[in-house]
PDB file with SEQRES, HELIX, SHEET and CRYST1 records, atoms N, CA, C and O in Angstrom:
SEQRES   1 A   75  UNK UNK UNK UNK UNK UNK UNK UNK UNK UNK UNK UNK UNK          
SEQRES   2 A   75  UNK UNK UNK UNK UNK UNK UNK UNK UNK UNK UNK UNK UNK          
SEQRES   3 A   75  UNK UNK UNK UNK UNK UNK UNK UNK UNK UNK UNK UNK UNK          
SEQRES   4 A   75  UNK UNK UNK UNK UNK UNK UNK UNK UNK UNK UNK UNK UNK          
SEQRES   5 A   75  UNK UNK UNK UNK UNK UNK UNK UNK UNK UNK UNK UNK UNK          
SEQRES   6 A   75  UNK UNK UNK UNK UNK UNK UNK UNK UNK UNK                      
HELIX    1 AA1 UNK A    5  UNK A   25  1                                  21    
HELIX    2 AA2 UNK A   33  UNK A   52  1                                  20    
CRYST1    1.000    1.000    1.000  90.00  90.00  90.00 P 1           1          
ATOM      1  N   UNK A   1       0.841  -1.181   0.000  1.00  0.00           N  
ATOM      2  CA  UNK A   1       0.000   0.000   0.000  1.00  0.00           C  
ATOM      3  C   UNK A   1       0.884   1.242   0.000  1.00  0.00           C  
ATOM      4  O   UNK A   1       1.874   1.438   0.705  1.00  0.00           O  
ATOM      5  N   UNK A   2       0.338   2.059  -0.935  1.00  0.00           N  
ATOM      6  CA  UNK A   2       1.156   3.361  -0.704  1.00  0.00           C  
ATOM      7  C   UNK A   2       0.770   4.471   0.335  1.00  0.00           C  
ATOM      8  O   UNK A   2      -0.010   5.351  -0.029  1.00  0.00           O  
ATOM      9  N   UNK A   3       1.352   4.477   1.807  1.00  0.00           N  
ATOM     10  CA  UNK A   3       0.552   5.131   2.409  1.00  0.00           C  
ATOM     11  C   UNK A   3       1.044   6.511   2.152  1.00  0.00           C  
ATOM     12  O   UNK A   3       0.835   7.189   3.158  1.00  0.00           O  
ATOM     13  N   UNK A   4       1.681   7.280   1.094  1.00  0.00           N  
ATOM     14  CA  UNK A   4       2.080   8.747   0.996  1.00  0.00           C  
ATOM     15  C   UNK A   4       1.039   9.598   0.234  1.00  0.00           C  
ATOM     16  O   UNK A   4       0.850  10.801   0.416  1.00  0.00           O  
ATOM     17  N   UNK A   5       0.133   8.489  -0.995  1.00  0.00           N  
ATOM     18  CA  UNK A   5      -0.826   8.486  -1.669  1.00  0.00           C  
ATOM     19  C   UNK A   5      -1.774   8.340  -0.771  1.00  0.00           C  
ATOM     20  O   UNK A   5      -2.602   9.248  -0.698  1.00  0.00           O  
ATOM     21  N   UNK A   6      -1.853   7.624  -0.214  1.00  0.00           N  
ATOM     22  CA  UNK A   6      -3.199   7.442   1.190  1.00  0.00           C  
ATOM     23  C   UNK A   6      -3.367   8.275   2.092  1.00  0.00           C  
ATOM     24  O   UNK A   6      -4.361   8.297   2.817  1.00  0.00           O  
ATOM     25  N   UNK A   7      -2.180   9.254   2.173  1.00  0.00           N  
ATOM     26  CA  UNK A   7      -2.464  10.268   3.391  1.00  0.00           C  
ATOM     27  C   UNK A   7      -2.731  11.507   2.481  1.00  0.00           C  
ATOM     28  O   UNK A   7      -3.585  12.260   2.949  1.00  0.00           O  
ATOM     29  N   UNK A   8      -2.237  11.859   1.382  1.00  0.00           N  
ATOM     30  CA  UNK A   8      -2.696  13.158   0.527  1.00  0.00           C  
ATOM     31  C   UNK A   8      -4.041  13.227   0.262  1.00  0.00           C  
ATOM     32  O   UNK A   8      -4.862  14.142   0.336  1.00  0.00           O  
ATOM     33  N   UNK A   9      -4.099  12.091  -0.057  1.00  0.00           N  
ATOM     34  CA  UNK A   9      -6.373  11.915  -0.210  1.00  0.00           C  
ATOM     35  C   UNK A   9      -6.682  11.680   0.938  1.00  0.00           C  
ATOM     36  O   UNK A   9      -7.903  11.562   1.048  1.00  0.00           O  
ATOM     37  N   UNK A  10      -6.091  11.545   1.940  1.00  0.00           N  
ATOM     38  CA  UNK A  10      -7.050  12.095   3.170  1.00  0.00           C  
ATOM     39  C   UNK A  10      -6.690  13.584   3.522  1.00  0.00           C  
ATOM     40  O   UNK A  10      -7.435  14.403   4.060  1.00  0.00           O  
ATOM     41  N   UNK A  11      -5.685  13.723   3.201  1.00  0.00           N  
ATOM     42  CA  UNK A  11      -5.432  15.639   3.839  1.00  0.00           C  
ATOM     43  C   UNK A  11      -6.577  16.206   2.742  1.00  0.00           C  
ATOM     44  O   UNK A  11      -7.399  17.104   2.923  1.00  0.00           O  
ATOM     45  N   UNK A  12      -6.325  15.274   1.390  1.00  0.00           N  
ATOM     46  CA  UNK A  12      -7.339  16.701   0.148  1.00  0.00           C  
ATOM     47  C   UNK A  12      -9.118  17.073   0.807  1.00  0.00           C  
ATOM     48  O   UNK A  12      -9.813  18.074   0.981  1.00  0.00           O  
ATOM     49  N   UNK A  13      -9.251  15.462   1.018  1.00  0.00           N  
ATOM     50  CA  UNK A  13     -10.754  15.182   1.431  1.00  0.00           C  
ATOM     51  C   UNK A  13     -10.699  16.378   2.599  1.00  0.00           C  
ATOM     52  O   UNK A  13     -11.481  17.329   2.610  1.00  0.00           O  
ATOM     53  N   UNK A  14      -9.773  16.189   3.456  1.00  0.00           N  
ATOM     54  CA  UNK A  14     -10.398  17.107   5.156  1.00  0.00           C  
ATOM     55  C   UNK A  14     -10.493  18.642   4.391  1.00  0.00           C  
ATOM     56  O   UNK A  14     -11.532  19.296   4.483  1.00  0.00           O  
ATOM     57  N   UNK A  15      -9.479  19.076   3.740  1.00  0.00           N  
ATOM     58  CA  UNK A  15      -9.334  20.220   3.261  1.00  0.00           C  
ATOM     59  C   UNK A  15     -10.572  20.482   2.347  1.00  0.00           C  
ATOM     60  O   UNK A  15     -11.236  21.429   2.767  1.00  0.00           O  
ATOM     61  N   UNK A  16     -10.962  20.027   1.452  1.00  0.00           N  
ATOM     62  CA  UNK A  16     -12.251  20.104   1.031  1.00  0.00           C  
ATOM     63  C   UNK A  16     -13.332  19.909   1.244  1.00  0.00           C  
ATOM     64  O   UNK A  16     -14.217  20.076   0.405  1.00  0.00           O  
ATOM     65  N   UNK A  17     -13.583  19.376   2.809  1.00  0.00           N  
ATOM     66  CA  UNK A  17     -14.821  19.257   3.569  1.00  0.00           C  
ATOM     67  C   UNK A  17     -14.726  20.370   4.324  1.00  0.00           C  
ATOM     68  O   UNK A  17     -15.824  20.828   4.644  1.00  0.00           O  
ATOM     69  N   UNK A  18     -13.508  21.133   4.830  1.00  0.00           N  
ATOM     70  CA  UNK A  18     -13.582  22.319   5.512  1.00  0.00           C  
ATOM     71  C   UNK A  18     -13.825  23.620   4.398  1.00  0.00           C  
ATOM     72  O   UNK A  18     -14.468  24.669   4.402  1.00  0.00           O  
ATOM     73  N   UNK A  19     -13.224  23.144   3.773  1.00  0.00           N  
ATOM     74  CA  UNK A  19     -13.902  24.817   2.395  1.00  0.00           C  
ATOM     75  C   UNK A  19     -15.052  24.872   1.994  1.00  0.00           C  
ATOM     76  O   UNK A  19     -15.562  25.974   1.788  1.00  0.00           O  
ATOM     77  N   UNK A  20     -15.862  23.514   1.747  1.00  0.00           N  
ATOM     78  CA  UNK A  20     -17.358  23.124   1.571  1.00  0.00           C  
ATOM     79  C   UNK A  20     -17.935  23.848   2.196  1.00  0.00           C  
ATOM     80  O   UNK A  20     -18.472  24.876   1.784  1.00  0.00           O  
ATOM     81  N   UNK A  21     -17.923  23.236   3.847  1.00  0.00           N  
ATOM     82  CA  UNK A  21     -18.653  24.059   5.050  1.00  0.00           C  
ATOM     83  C   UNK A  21     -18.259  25.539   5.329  1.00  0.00           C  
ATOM     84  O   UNK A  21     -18.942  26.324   5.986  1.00  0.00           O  
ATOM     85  N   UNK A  22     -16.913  25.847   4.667  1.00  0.00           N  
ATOM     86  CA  UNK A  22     -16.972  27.605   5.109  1.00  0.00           C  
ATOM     87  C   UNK A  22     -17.838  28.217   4.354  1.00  0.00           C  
ATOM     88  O   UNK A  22     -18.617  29.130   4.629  1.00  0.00           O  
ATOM     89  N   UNK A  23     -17.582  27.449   3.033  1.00  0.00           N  
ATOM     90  CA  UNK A  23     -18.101  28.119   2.070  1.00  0.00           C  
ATOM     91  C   UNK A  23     -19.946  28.134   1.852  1.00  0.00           C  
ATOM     92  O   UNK A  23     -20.596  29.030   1.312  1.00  0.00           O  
ATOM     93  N   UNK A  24     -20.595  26.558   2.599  1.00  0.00           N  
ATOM     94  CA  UNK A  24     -21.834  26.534   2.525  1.00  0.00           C  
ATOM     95  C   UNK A  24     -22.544  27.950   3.863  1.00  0.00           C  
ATOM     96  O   UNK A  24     -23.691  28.396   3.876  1.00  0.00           O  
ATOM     97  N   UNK A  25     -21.506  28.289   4.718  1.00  0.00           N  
ATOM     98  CA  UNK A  25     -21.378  29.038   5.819  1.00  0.00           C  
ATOM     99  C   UNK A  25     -21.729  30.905   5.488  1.00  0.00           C  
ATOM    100  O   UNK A  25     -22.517  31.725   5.958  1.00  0.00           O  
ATOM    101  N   UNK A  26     -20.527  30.930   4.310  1.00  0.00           N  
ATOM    102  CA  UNK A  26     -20.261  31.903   4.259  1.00  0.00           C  
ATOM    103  C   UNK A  26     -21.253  32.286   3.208  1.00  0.00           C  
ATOM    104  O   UNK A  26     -21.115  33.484   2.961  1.00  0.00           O  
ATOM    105  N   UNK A  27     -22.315  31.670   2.407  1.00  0.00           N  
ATOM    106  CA  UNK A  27     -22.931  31.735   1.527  1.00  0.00           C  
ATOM    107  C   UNK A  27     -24.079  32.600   2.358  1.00  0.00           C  
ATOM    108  O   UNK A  27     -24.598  33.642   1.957  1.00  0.00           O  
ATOM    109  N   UNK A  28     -24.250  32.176   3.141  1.00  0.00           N  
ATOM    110  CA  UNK A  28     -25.834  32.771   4.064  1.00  0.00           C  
ATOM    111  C   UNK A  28     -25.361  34.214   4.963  1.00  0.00           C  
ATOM    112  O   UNK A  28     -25.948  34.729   5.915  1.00  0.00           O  
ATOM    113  N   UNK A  29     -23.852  34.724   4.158  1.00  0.00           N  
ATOM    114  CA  UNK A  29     -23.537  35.845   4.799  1.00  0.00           C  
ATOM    115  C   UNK A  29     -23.083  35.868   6.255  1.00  0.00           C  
ATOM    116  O   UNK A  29     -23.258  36.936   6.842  1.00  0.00           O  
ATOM    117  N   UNK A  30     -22.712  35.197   6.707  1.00  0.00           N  
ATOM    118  CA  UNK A  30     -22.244  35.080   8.374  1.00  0.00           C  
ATOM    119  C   UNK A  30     -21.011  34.821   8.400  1.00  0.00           C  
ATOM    120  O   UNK A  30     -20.511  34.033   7.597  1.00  0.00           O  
ATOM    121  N   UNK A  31     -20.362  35.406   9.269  1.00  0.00           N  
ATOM    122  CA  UNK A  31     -18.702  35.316   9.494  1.00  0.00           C  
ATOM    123  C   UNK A  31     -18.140  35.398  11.089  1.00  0.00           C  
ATOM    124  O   UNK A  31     -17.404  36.226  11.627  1.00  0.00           O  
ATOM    125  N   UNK A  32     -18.859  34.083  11.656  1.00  0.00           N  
ATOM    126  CA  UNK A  32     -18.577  34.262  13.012  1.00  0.00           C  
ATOM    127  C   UNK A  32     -17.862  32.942  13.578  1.00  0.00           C  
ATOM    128  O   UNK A  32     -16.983  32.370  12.933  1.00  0.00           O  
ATOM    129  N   UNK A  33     -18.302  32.505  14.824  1.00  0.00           N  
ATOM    130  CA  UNK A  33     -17.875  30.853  15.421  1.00  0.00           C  
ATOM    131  C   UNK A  33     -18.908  29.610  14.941  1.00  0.00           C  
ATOM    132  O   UNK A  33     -18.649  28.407  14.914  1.00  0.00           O  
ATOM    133  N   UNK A  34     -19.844  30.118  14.665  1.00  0.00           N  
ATOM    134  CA  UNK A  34     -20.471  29.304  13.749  1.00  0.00           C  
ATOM    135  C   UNK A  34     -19.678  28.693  12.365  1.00  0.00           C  
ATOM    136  O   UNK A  34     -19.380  27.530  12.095  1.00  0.00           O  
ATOM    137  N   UNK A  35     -19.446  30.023  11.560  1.00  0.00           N  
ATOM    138  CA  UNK A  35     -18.752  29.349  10.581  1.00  0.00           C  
ATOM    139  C   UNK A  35     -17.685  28.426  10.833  1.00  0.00           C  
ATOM    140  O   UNK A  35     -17.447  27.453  10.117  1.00  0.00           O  
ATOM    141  N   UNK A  36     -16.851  28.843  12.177  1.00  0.00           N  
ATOM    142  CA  UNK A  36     -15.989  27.885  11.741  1.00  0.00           C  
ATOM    143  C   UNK A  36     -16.358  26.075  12.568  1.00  0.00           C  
ATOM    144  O   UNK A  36     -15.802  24.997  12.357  1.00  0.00           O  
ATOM    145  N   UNK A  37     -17.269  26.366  13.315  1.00  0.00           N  
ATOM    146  CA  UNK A  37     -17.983  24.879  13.580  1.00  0.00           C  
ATOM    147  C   UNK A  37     -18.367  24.536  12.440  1.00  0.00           C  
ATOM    148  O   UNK A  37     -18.014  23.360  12.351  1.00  0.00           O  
ATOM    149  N   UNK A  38     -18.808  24.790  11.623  1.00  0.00           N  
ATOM    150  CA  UNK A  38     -19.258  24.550   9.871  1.00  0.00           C  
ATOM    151  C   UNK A  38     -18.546  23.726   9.595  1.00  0.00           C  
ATOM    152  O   UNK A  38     -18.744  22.512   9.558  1.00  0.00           O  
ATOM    153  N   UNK A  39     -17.122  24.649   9.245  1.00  0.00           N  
ATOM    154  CA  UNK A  39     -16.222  24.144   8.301  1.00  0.00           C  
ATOM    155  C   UNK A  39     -15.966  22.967   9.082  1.00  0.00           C  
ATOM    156  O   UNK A  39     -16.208  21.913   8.494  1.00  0.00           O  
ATOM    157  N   UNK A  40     -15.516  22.874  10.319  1.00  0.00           N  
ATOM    158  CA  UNK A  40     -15.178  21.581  11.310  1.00  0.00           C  
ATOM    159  C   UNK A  40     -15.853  20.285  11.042  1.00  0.00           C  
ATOM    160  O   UNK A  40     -15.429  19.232  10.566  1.00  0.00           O  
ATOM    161  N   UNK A  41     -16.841  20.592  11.410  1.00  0.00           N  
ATOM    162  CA  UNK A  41     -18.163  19.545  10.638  1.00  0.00           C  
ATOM    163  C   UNK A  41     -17.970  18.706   9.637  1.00  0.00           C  
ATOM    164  O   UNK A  41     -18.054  17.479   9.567  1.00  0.00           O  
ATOM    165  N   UNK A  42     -17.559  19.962   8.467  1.00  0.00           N  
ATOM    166  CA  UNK A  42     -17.760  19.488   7.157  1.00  0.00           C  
ATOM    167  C   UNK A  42     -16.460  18.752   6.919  1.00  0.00           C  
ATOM    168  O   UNK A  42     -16.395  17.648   6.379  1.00  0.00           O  
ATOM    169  N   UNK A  43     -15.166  19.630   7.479  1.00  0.00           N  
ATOM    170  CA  UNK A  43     -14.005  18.568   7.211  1.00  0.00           C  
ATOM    171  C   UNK A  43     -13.765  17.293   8.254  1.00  0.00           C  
ATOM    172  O   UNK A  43     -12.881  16.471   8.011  1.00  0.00           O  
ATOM    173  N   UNK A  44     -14.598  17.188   9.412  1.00  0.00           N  
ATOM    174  CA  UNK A  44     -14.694  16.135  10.081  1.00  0.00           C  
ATOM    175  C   UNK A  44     -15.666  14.670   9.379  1.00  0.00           C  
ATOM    176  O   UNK A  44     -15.545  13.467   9.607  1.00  0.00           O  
ATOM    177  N   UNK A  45     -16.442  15.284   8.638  1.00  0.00           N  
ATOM    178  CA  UNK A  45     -17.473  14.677   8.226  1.00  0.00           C  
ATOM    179  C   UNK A  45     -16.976  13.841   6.820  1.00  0.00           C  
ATOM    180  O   UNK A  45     -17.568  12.770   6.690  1.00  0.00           O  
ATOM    181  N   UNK A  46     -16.503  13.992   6.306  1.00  0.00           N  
ATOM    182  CA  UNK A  46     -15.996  14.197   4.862  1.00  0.00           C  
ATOM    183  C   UNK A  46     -14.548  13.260   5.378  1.00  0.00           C  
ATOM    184  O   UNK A  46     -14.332  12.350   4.578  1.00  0.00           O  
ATOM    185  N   UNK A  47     -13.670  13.304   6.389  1.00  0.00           N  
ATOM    186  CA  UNK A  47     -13.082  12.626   6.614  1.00  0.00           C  
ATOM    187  C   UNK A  47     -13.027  10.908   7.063  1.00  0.00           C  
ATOM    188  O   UNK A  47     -12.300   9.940   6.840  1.00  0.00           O  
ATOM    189  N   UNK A  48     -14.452  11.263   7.937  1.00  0.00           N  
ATOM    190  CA  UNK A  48     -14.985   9.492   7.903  1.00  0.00           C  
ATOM    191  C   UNK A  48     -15.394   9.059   7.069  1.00  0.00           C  
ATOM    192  O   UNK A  48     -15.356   7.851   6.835  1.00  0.00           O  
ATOM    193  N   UNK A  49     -15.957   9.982   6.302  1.00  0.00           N  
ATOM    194  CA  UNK A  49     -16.501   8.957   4.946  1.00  0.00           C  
ATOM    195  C   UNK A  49     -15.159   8.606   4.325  1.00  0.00           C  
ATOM    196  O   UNK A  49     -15.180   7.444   3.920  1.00  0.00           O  
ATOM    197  N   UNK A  50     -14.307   9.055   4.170  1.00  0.00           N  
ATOM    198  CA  UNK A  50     -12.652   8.811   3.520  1.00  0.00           C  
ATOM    199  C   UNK A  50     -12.602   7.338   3.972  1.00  0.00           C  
ATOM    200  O   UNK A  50     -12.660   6.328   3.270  1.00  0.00           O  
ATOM    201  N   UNK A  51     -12.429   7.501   5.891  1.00  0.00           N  
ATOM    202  CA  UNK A  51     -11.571   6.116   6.472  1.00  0.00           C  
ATOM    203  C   UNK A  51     -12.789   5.269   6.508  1.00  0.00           C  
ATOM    204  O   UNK A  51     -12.568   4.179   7.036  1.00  0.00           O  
ATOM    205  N   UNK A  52     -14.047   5.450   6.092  1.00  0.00           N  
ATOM    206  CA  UNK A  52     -15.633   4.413   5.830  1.00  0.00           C  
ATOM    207  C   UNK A  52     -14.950   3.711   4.430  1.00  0.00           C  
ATOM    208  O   UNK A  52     -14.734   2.507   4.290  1.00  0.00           O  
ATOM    209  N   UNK A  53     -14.697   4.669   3.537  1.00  0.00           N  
ATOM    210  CA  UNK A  53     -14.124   3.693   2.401  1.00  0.00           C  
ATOM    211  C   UNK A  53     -12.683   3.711   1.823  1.00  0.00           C  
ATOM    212  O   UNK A  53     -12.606   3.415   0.630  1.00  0.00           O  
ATOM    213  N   UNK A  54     -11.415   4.037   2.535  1.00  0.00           N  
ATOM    214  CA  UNK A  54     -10.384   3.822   2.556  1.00  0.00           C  
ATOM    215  C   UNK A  54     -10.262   2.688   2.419  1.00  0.00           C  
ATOM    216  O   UNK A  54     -11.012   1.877   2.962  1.00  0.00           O  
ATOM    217  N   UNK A  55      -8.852   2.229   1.322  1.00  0.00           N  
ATOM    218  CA  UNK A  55      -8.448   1.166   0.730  1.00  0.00           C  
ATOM    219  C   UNK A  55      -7.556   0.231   2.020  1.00  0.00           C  
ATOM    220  O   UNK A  55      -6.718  -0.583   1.632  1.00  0.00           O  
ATOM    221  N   UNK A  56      -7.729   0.357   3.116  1.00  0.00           N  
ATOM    222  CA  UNK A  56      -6.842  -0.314   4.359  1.00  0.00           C  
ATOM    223  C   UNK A  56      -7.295  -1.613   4.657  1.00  0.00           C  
ATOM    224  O   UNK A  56      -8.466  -1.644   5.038  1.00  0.00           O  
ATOM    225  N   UNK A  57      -6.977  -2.200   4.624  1.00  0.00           N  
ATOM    226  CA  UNK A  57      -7.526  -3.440   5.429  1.00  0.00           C  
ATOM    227  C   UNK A  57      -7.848  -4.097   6.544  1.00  0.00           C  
ATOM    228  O   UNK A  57      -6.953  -4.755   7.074  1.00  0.00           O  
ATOM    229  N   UNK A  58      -8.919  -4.080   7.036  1.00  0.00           N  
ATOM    230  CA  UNK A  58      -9.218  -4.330   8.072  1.00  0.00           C  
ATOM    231  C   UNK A  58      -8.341  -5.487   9.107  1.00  0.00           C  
ATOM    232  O   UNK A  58      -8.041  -6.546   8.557  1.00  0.00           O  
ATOM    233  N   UNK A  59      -7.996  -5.334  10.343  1.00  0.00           N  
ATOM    234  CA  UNK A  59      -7.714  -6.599  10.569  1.00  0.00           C  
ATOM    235  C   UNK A  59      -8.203  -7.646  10.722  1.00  0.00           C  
ATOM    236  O   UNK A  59      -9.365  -7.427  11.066  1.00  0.00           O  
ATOM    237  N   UNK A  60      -7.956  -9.090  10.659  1.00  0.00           N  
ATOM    238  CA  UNK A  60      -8.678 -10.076  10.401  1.00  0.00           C  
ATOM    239  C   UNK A  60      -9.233 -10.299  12.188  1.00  0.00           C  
ATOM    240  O   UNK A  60      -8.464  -9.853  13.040  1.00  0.00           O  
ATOM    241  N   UNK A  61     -10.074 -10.735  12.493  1.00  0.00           N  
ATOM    242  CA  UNK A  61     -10.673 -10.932  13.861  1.00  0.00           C  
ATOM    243  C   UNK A  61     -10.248 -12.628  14.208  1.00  0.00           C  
ATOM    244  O   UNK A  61      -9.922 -13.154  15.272  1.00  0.00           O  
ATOM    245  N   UNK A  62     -10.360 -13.026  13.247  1.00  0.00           N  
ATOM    246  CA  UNK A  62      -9.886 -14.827  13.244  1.00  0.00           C  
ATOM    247  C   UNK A  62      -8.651 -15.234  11.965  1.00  0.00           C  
ATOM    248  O   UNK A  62      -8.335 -14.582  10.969  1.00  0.00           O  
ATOM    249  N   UNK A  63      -8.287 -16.177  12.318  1.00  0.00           N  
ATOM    250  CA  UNK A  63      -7.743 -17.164  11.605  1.00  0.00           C  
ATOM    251  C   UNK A  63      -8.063 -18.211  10.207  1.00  0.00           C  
ATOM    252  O   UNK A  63      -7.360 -18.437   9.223  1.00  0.00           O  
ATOM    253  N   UNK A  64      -9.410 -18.717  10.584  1.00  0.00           N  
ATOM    254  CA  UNK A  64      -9.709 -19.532  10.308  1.00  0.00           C  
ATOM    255  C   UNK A  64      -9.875 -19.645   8.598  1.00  0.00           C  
ATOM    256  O   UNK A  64     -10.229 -18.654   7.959  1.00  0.00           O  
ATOM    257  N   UNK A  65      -9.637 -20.710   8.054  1.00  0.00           N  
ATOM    258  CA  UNK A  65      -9.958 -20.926   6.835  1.00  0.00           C  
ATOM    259  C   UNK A  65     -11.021 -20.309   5.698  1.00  0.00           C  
ATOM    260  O   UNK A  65     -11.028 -20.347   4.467  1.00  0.00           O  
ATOM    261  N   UNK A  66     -11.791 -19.803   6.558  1.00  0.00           N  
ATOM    262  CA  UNK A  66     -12.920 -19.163   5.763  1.00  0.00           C  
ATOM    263  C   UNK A  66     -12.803 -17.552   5.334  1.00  0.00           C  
ATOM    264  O   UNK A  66     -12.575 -16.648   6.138  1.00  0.00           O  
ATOM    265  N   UNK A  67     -13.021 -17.369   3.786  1.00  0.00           N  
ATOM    266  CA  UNK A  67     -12.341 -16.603   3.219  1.00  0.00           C  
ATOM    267  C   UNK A  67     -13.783 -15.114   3.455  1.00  0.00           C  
ATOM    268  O   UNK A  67     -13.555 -13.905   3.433  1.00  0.00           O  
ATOM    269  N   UNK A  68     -14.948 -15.691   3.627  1.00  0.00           N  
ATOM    270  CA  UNK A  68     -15.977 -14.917   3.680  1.00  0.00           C  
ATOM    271  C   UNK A  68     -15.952 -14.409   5.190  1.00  0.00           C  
ATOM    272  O   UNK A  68     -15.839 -15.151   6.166  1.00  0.00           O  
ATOM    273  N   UNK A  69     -16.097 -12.771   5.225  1.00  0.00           N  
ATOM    274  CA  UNK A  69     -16.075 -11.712   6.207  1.00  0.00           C  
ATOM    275  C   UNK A  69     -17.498 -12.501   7.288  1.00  0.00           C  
ATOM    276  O   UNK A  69     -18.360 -12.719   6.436  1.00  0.00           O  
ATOM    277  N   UNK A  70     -17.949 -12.877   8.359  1.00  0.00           N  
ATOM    278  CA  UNK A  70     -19.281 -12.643   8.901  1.00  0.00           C  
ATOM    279  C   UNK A  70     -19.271 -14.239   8.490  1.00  0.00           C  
ATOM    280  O   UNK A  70     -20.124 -14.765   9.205  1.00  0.00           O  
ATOM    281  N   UNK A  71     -18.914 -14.822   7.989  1.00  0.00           N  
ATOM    282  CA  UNK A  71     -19.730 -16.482   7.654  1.00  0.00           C  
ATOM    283  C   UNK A  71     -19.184 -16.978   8.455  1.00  0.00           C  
ATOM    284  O   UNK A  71     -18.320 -16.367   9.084  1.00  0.00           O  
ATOM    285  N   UNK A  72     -19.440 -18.041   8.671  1.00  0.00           N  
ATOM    286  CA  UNK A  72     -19.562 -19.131   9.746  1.00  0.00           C  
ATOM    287  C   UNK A  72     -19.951 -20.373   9.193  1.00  0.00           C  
ATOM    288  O   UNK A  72     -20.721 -20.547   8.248  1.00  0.00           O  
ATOM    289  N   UNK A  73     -19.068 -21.625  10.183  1.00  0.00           N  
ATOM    290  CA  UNK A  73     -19.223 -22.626   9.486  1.00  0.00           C  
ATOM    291  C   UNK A  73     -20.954 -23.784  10.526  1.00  0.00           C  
ATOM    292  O   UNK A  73     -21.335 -24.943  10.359  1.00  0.00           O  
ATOM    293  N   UNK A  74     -21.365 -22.879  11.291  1.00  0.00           N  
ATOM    294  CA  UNK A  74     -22.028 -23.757  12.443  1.00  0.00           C  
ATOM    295  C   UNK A  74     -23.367 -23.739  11.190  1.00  0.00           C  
ATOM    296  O   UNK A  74     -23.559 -22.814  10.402  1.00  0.00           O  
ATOM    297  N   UNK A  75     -24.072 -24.846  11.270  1.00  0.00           N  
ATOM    298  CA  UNK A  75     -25.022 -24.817  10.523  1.00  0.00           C  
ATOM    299  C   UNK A  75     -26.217 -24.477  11.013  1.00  0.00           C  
ATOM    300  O   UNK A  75     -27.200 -24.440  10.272  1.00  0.00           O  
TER     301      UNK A  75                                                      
END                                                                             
């Protein structure tokens, strides 16, 4: 995995979830602590969705032979 590529698309994503929200902020004319809870939001928000579908791999919880996530062999 290239994590130097993996951390720039997460800095771009936060950075563009915080300009989103200044900007969805600053649209309604307001320029206070609000806005910048906005932008926070938006680059907080925008960041989990990143590590929701980031290319990382989970760690495995078991061992066992079975290649399917959640299956089970008990019948």
């Amino acid at each position: 995995m290239n994590w130097t590529l993996w951390l720039k698309g997460l800095a771009a994503v936060v950075i563009g979830g915080a300009a989103s929200g200044a900007a969805s902020a600053l649209s309604a004319g307001q320029l206070n602590q609000n806005t910048a809870i906005t932008a926070a939001i938006g680059a907080l928000s925008t960041m989990l969705a990143y590590l929701v579908k980031s290319p990382l791999d989970a760690p495995a919880a078991t061992t066992d032979a079975n290649p399917v996530a959640g299956a089970s062999n008990v019948a």
